[in-house]
C-alpha positions, -999 to +999 in steps of 0.1 A: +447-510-013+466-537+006+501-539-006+530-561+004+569-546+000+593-574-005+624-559+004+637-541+033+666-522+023+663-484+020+646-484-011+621-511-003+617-492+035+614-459+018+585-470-005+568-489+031+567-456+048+551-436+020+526-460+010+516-469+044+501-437+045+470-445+022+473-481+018+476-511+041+510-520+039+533-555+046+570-552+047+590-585+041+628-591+046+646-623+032+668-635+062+641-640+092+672-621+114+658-590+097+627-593+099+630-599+136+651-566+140+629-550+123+598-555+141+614-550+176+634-520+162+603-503+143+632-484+118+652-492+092+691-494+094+693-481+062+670-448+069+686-428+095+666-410+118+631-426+103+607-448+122+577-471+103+545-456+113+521-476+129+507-490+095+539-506+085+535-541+097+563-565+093+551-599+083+568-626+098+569-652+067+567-646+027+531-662+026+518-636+053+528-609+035+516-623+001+480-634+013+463-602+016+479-581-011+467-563-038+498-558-053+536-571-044+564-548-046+598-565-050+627-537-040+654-562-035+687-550-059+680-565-092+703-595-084+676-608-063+646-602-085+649-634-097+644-651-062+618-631-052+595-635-088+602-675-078+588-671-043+557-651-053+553-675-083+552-704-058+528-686-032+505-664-055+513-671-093+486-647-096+495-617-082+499-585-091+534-574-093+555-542-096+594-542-093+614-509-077+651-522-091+670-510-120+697-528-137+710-557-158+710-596-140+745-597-139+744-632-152+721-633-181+720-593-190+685-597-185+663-569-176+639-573-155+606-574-171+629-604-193+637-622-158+598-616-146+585-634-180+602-659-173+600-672-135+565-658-129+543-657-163+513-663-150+512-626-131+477-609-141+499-579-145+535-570-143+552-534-148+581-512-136+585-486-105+612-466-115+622-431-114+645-402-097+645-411-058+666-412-033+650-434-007+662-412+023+639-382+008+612-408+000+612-419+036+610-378+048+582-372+031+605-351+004+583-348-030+594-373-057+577-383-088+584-418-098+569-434-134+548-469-131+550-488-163+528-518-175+521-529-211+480-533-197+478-493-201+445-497-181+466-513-154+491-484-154+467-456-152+447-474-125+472-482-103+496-449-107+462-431-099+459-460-066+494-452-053+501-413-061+498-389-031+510-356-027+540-365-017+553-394-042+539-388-075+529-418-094+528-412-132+515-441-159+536-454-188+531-485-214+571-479-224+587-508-202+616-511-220+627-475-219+616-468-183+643-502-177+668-490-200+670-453-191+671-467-155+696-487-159+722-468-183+716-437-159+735-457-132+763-464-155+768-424-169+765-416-131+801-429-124+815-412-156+800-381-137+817-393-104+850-394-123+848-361-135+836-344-102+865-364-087+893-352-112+880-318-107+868-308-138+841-285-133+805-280-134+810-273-173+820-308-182+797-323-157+766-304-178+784-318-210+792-353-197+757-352-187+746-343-217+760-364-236+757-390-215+721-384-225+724-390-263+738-424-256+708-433-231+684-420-261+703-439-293+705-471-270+668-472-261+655-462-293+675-485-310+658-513-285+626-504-289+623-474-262+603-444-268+622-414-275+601-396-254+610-421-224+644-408-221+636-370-219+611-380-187+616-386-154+635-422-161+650-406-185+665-371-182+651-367-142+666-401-134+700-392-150+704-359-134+697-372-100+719-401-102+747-381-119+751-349-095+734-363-061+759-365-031+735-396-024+744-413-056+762-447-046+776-447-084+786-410-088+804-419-053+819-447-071+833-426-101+844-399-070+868-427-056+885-440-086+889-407-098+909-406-063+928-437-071+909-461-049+903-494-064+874-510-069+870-538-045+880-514-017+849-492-032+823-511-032+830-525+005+831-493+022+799-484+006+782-514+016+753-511-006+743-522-045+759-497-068+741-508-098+764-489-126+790-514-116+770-542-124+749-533-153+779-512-171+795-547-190+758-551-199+751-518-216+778-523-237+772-556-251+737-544-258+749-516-277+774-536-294+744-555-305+728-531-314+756-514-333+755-480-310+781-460-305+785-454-266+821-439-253+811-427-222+800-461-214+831-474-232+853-453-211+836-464-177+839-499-185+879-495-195+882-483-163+863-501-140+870-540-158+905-528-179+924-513-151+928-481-175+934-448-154+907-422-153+924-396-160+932-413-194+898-424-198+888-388-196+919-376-223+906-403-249+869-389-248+881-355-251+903-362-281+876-378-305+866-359-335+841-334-333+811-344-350+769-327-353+758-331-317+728-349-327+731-379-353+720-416-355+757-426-345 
């Protein structure tokens, strides 16, 4: 299969190594600058210690990369999803298109299957890459099992079957709103678990932050139209656990540092990447509010991180609600 990877960060990187292995693979970059470096330096900045094989070829334009492919890949953050759908829609309205990013638009609290409808409707089929990877393990050749979800079932089984190897395990899905959703609010429980780990609390509250953490994700995406299965899966559940208790977790390294009094700003520059809790956390809660869900672990995070409230308190207030039967509607 000829696939084209728009995207050249470490996720979009990550996925060009593995895939090049089977397939005939096209990695794009944005700024031209980077696509240049990238074809003279035959690595990623981003991947430490990893060098494209052979197969990866850089294309030098959009339209190059595009022309031959199967299927496009866009693993650009979610910010630019909307971008990238607009390019391809312009160059091949009809492709084939799968997106690796997880998250809210910060803008419209669109998720991405939302912001795909709209710039680029005429795809013959669009669906979600999403699942518990770090790209650096990707890249290794580590084993990781991701989740591919279309509404076209025959799509999803097809492909997933196309693109899994021994190595990345590609399983099918129809549930595109849960695979989004658990990917997304994952991010956001991720920092609570940050916070804790950074306070010190233990591996006992971690298991029950995570836990919990968990019962939000499932009364969220049930109540917008996720399966409850979704959520105990791999974007679910495996997602979650990854994201929460990985020292490769840009938003449980997030939750570390404000638990250490480091403010937000001076965060996010030192990591230098996307940390995608951040951004889809003011999100999350508005859907739930909409949906009339009770979330205060995502409540909590977004006190701290938009409310300037201390973690430490953040942490007391949770821990002085009323007990109630672990599992309930509300």
């Amino acid at each position: 299969m000829k696939i084209a990877v728009l995207g050249a960060g470490a996720w979009g990187s990550a996925l060009a190594v593995s895939l090049s292995a089977a397939h005939e693979l096209s990695l794009w970059a944005r700024r031209p600058e980077a696509r240049e470096e990238l074809a003279r330096r035959r690595a990623s900045p981003y991947l430490p210690g990893i060098a494209f094989p052979d197969a990866v070829r850089i294309a030098p334009d959009l339209a190059s990369a595009l022309s031959p492919c199967d299927i496009a890949i866009v693993a650009t953050p979610t910010a630019g999803l909307r971008d990238a759908a607009g390019a391809i829609a312009r160059a091949r309205p009809d492709a084939n298109l799968l997106w690796a990013c997880k998250g809210f638009e910060t803008d419209t609290r669109k998720l991405p299957h939302e912001i795909v409808g709209e710039v680029l409707p005429s795809a013959r089929h669009a669906g979600a890459l999403s699942g518990p990877s770090f790209a650096l393990e990707v890249a290794r050749g580590q084993p990781t099992a991701l989740v591919l979800a279309c509404a076209d079932e025959a799509f999803a089984v097809e492909t997933s079957s196309l693109l899994n190897s021994a190595r990345l395990r590609i399983y099918s899905s129809t549930d595109v709103v849960g695979v989004e959703l658990g990917g997304a609010v994952k991010n956001v429980i991720a920092i609570a678990a940050g916070i804790a780990d950074g306070l010190s609390l233990g591996r006992n509250a971690r298991a029950a932050l995570i836990t919990r953490g968990l019962a939000e994700i499932v009364r969220l995406g049930a109540a917008a139209g996720g399966l409850p299965e979704t959520f105990m899966g791999l974007t679910g559940l495996g997602d979650l656990v990854l994201t929460a208790t990985g020292d490769l977790s840009r938003n449980r390294e997030v939750g570390v540092a404000l638990a250490g009094g480091s403010a937000l700003p001076e965060i996010l520059s030192r990591i230098g990447h996307v940390a995608e809790g951040v951004n889809s956390a003011a999100a999350v809660q508005a859907l739930a509010r909409q949906h009339a869900v009770d979330m205060p672990i995502v409540d909590a995070v977004c006190r701290v991180l938009f409310e300037g409230e201390l973690p430490g308190q953040a942490v007391h207030q949770l821990l002085s609600r009323d007990p109630r039967p672990e599992w309930r509607d509300q």
